[in-house]
C-alpha positions as a Markdown table, in Angstrom:
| # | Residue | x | y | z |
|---|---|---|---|---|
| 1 | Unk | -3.4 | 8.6 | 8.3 |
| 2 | Unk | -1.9 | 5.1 | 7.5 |
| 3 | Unk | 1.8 | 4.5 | 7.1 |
| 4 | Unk | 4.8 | 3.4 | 8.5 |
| 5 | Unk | 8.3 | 2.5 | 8.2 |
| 6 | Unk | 10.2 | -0.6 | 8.2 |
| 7 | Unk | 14.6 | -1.7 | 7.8 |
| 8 | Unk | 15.3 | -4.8 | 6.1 |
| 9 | Unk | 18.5 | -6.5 | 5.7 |
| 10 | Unk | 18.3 | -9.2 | 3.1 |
| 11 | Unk | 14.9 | -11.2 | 4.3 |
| 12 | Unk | 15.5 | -10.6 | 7.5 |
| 13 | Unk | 12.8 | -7.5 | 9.1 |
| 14 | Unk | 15.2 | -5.3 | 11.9 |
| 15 | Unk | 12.7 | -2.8 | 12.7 |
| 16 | Unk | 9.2 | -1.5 | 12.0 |
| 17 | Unk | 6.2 | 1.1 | 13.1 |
| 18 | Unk | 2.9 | 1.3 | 11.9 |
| 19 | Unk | 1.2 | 4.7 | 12.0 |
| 20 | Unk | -2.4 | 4.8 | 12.0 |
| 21 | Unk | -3.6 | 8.1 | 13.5 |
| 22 | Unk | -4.9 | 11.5 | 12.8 |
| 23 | Unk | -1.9 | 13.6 | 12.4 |
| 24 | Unk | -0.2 | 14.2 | 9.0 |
| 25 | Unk | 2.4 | 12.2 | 8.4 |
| 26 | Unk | 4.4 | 15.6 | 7.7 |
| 27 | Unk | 4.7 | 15.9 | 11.6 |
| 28 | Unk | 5.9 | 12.4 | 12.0 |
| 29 | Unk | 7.8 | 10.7 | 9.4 |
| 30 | Unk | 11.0 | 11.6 | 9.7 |
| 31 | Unk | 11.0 | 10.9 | 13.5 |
| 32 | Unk | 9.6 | 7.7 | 12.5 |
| 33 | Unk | 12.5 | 7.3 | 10.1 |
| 34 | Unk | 15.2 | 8.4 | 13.2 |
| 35 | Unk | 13.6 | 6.1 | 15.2 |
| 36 | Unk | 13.6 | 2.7 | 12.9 |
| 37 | Unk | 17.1 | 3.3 | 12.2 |
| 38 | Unk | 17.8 | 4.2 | 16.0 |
| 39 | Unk | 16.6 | 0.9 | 16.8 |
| 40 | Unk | 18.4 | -1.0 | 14.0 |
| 41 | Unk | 21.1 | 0.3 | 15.1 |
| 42 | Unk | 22.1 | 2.3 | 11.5 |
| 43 | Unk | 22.3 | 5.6 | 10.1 |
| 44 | Unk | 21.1 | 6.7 | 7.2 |
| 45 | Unk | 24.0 | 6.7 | 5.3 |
| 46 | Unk | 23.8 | 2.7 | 5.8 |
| 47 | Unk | 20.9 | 2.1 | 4.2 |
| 48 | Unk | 21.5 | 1.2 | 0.5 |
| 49 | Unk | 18.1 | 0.9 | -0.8 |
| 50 | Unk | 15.3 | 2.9 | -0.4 |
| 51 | Unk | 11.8 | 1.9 | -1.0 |
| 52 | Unk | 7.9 | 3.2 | -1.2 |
| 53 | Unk | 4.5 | 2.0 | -1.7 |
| 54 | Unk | 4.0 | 4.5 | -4.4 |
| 55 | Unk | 0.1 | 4.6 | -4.4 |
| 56 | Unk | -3.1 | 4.4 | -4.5 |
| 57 | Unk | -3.8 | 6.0 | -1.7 |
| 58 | Unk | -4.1 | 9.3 | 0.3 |
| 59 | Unk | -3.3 | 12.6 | -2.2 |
| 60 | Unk | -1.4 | 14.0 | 1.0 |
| 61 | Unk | 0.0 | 10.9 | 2.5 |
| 62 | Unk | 1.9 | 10.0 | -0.7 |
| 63 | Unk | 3.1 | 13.7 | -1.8 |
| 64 | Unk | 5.0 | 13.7 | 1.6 |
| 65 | Unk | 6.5 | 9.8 | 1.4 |
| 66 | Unk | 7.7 | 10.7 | -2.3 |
| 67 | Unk | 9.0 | 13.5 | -1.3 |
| 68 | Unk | 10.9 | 12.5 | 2.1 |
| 69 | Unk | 12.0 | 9.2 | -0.1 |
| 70 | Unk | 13.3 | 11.2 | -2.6 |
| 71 | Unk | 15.2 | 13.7 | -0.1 |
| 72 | Unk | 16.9 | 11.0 | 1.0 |
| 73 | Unk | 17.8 | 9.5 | -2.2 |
| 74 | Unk | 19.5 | 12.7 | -3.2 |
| 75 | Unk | 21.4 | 13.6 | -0.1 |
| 76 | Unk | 22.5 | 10.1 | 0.3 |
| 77 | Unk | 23.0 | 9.1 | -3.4 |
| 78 | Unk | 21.1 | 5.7 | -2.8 |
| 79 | Unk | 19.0 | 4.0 | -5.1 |
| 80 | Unk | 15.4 | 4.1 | -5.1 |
| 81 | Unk | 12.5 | 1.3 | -5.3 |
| 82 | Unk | 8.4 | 1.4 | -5.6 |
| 83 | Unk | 5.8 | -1.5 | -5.5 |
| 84 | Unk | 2.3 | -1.0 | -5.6 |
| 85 | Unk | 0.6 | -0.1 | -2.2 |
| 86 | Unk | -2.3 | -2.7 | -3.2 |
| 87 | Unk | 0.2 | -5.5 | -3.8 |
| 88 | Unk | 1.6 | -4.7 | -0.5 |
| 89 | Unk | -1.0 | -4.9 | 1.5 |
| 90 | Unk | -2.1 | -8.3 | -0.1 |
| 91 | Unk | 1.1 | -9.8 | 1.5 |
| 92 | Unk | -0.9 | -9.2 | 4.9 |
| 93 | Unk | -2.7 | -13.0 | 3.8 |
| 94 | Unk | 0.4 | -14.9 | 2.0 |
| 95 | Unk | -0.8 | -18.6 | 0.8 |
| 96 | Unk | -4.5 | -17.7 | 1.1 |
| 97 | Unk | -6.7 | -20.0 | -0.6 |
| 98 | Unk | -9.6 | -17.7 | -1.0 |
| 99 | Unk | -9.3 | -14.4 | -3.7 |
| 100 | Unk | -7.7 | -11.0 | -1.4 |
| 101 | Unk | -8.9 | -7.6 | -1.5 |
| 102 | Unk | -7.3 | -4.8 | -0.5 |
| 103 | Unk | -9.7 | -2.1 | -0.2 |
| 104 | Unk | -8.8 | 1.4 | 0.9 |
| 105 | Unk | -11.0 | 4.4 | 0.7 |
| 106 | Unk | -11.1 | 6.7 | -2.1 |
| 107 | Unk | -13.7 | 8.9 | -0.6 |
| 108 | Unk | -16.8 | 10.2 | -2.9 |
| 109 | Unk | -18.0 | 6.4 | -1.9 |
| 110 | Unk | -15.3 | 4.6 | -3.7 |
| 111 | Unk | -12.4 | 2.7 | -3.3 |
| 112 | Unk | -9.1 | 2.0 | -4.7 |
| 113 | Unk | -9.0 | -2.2 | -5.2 |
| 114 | Unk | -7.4 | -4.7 | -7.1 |
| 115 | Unk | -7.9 | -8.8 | -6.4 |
| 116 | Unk | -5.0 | -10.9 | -5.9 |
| 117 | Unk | -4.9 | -14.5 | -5.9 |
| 118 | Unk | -1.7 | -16.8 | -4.2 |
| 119 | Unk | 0.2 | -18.7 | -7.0 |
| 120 | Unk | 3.3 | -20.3 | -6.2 |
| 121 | Unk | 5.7 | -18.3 | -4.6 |
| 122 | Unk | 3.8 | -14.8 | -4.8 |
| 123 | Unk | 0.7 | -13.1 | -5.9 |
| 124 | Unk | -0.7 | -12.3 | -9.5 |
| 125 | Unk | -3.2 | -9.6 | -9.8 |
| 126 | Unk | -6.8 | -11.2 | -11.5 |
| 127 | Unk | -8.3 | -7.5 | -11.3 |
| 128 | Unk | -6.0 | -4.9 | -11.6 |
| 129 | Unk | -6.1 | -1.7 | -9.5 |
| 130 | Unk | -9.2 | 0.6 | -10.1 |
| 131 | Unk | -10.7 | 3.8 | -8.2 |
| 132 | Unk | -14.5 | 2.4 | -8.4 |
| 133 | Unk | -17.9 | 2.4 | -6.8 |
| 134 | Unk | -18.1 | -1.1 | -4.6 |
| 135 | Unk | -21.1 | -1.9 | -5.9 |
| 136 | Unk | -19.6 | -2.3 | -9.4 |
| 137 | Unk | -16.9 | -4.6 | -7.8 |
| 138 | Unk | -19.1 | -6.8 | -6.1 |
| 139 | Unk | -21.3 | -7.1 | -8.9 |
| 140 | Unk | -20.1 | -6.4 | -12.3 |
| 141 | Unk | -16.5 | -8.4 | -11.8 |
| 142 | Unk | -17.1 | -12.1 | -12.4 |
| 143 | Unk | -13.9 | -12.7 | -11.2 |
| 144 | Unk | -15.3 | -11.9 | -7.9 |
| 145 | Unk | -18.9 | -13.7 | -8.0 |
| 146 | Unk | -18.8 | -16.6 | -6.6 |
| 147 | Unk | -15.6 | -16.9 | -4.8 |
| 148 | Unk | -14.7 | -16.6 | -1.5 |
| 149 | Unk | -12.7 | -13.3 | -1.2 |
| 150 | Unk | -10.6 | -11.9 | 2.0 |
| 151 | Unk | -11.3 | -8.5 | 1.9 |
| 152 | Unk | -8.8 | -6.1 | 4.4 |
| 153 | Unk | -8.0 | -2.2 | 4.8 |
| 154 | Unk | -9.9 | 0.9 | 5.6 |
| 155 | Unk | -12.8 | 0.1 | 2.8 |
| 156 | Unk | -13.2 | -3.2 | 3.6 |
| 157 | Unk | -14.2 | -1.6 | 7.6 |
| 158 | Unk | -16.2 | 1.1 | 5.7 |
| 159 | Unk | -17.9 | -0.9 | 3.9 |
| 160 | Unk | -18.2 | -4.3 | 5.9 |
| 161 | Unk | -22.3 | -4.4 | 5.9 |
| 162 | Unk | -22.4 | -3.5 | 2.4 |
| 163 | Unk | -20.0 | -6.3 | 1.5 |
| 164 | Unk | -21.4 | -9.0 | 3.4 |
| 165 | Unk | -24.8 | -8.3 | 2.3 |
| 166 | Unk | -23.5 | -9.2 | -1.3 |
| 167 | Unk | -21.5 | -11.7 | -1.1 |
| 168 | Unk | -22.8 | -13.6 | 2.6 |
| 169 | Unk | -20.4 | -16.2 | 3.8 |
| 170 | Unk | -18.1 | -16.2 | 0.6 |
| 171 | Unk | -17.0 | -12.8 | 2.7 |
| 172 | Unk | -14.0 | -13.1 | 4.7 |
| 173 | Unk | -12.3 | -10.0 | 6.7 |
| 174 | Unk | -8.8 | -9.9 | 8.0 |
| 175 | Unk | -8.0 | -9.8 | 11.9 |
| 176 | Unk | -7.3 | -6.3 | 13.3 |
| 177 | Unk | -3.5 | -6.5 | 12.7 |
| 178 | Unk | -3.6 | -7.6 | 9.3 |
| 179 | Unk | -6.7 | -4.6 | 8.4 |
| 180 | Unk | -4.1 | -1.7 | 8.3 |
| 181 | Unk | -1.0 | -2.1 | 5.6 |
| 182 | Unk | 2.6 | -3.3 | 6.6 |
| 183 | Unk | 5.8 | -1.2 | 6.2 |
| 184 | Unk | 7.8 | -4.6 | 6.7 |
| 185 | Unk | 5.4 | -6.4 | 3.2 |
| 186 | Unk | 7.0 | -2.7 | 1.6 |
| 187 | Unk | 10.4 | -3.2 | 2.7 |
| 188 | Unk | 9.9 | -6.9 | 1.8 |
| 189 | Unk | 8.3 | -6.7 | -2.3 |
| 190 | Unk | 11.1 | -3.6 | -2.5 |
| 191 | Unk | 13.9 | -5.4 | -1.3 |
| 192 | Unk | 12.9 | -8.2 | -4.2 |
| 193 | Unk | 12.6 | -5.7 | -6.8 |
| 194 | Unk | 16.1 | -4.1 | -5.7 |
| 195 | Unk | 17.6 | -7.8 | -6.3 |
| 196 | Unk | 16.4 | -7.9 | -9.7 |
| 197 | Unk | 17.7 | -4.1 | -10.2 |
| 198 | Unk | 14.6 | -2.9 | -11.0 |
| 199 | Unk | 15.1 | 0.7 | -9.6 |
| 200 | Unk | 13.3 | 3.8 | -10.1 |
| 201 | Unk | 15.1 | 7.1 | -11.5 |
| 202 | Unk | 14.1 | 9.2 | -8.3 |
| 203 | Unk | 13.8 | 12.5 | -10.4 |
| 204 | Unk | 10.4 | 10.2 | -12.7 |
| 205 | Unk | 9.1 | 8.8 | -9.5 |
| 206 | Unk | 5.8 | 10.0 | -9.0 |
| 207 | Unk | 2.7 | 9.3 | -7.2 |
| 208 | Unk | 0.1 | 6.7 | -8.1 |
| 209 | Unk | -2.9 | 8.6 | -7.8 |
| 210 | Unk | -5.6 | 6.6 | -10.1 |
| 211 | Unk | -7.7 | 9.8 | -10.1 |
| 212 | Unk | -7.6 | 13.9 | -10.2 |
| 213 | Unk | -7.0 | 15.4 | -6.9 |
| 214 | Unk | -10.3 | 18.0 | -6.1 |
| 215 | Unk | -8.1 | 20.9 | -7.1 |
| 216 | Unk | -8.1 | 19.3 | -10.3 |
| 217 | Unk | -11.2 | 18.6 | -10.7 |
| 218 | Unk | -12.5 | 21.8 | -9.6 |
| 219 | Unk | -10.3 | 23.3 | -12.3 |
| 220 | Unk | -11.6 | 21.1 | -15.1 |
| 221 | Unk | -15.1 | 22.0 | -14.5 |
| 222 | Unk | -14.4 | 26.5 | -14.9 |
C-alpha cells in the first residue's frame, strides 16, 4: 500500500518516509509516525497541525489514516487539515508545461483522476476528480485530446501501453521517484491551508471515497 508520513515547519520539510509495500498500513503507521518525529527531533505533543490526503484512494488505506489522524487530533487537542490526494500528488511535476495526471487505481479497470494544469504560483484542476474507465478519459475529455499530458501513479504503470497507444508522443510518464505520491507535497498543500485557517472539525472529517465500497455494493444489489 502507498503512504507515508512527512514534519514540516513553516516551508521548511524536517523529515519524511514513503511507504510503498504490501503490508497494511495498520501494521506500520504509527511506527512510521514515532519515527518521523524521532528524527525531527519532536514529540507529538509539538506538532500543532495535523494533516491528510483525505482521498481517493485505497477504502483500507484511508479508513486507517483518518482514523490514526483523528486519534491524534483528540488526544493532543490539535487542529486538523485535508487536501485532496490527487492535488497532492500533482505537486510531484510543479511548473510543468504539459497538462498532469495523477492516476491511481480504482480497481474493476478504473481509476480515480483529475488533470491539473500549472498557473502561476499553484495548480487549478481543468478536470475534476472522477472514478472512471481510462478509455473515457483518453477519449471522451477534450480537455485532454490533443495536449501533451504527464501522467504519474499506480494507473498511469497499469495502464502505460494503453495510454500511449492513445495519445503517442503527447504521452509523458514521471521518473520512478516522482510515480508514487509524496507525504512532504501533503505536509506542504496542508500546511498552506492551515495558514489560511481553513481546518477541518475532526469529528466531520471523512473519507473521499468517490464510489461504494463492495460491501456496499453487494448490499444494494439483495
Amino acid at each position: 500500500m502507498l503512504g507515508g508520513i512527512a514534519v514540516m515547519e513553516d516551508d521548511t520539510l524536517i523529515a519524511e518516509s514513503r511507504m510503498n509495500v504490501k503490508e497494511a498500513h495498520s501494521g506500520r503507521i504509527l511506527t512510521e509516525v514515532d519515527t518521523a518525529l524521532s528524527r525531527a527531533g519532536l514529540t507529538v505533543g509539538e506538532i500543532d497541525v495535523f494533516g491528510i490526503a483525505a482521498g481517493p484512494g485505497s477504502f483500507t488505506g484511508l479508513r486507517v489514516g483518518l482514523s490514526t489522524l483523528k486519534g491524534l487530533s483528540y488526544s493532543t487537542g490539535k487542529k486538523v487539515v485535508s487536501v485532496s490526494t490527487l492535488e497532492a500528488f500533482a505537486w510531484n511535476i510543479p511548473f510543468s508545461i504539459h497538462l498532469v495526471c495523477p492516476l491511481l487505481d480504482a480497481r474493476k479497470k478504473e481509476v480515480y483522476a483529475a488533470v491539473f494544469e500549472w498557473a502561476e504560483d499553484g495548480f487549478r484542476r481543468i478536470l475534476g476528480e472522477q472514478t472512471l474507465k481510462l478509455d473515457s478519459l483518453l477519449h471522451d475529455f477534450p480537455v485532454v485530446r490533443g495536449k501533451t499530458v504527464v501522467f504519474l501513479g499506480e494507473g498511469a504503470l497499469l495502464y502505460r501501453n494503453q495510454i500511449r497507444a492513445a495519445l503517442g508522443e503527447k504521452a509523458f510518464f514521471a521518473a520512478p521517484q516522482d510515480m508514487v505520491p509524496s507525504p512532504a507535497n501533503v505536509a506542504y498543500l496542508c500546511m498552506k491551508k492551515a495558514h489560511d485557517n481553513m481546518f477541518d472539525d475532526p469529528a466531520q472529517l471523512v473519507p473521499r471515497y468517490m464510489r461504494k465500497s463492495e460491501a456496499e455494493l453487494r448490499a444494494s444489489e439483495k
